[in-house]
N, C-alpha and C positions, 0 to 999 in steps of 0.2 A: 774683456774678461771681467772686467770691475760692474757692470754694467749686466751682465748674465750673475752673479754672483747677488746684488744688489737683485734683484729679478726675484732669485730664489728664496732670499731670507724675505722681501715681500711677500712671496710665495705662500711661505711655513708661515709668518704671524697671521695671514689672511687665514690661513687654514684652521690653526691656532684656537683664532679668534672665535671664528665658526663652532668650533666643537665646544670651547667653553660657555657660549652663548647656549649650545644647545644642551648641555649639561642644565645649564642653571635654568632653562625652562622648563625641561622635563622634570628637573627638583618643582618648581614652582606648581607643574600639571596635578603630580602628586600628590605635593601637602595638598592643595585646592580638590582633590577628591578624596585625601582621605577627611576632610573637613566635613567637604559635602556627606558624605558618607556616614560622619558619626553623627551629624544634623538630623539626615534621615530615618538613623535608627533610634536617637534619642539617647544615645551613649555619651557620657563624655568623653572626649579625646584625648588618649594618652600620650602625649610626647616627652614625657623624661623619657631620658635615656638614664641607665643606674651601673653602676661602675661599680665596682667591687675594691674596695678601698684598700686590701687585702688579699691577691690573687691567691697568695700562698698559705694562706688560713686552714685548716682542717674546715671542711665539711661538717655542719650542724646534722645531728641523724632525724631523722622524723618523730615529732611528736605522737604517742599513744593512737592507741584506734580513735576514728572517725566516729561520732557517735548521732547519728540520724534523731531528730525529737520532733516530733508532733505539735506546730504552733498552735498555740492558744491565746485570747486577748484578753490581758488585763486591764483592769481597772482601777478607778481610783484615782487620787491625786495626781497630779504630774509633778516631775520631778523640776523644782527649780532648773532655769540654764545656768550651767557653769561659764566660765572663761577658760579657753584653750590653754593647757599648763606651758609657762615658759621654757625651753629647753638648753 
């Protein structure tokens, strides 16, 4: 009985093991094309993930119409570079 019992929790870790191995590579297949994927279209990759710090906050309502404008190129000096503000 000790021996069929020992059998079976061999059994389930072997099993276990299996399915976590294949979790963790199919996570690995993933990130590895969505990488390739942003490489190829020349996107950067977004991986934050953004958490709502505040689930329970009222809803911000939308800003004003959308206002479409027609690019044009200016000219002229350039602006000094700044330094990113401290936050």
């Amino acid at each position: 009985m000790n021996l069929v019992r020992f059998l079976i929790r061999l059994l389930l870790l072997a099993v276990g093991a299996l399915v976590g191995l294949g979790l963790f590579l199919f996570a690995v297949v993933v990130f590895v094309g969505f990488l390739l994927f942003s490489l190829l279209t020349g996107r950067k990759p977004n991986l934050q993930f953004r958490v709502n710090k505040n689930p329970w906050a009222a809803r911000r309502t939308p800003a004003g119409d959308v206002v479409d404008v027609q690019a044009r190129e200016v000219r002229g000096t350039p602006l000094p570079l700044q330094p990113p503000e401290q936050r």
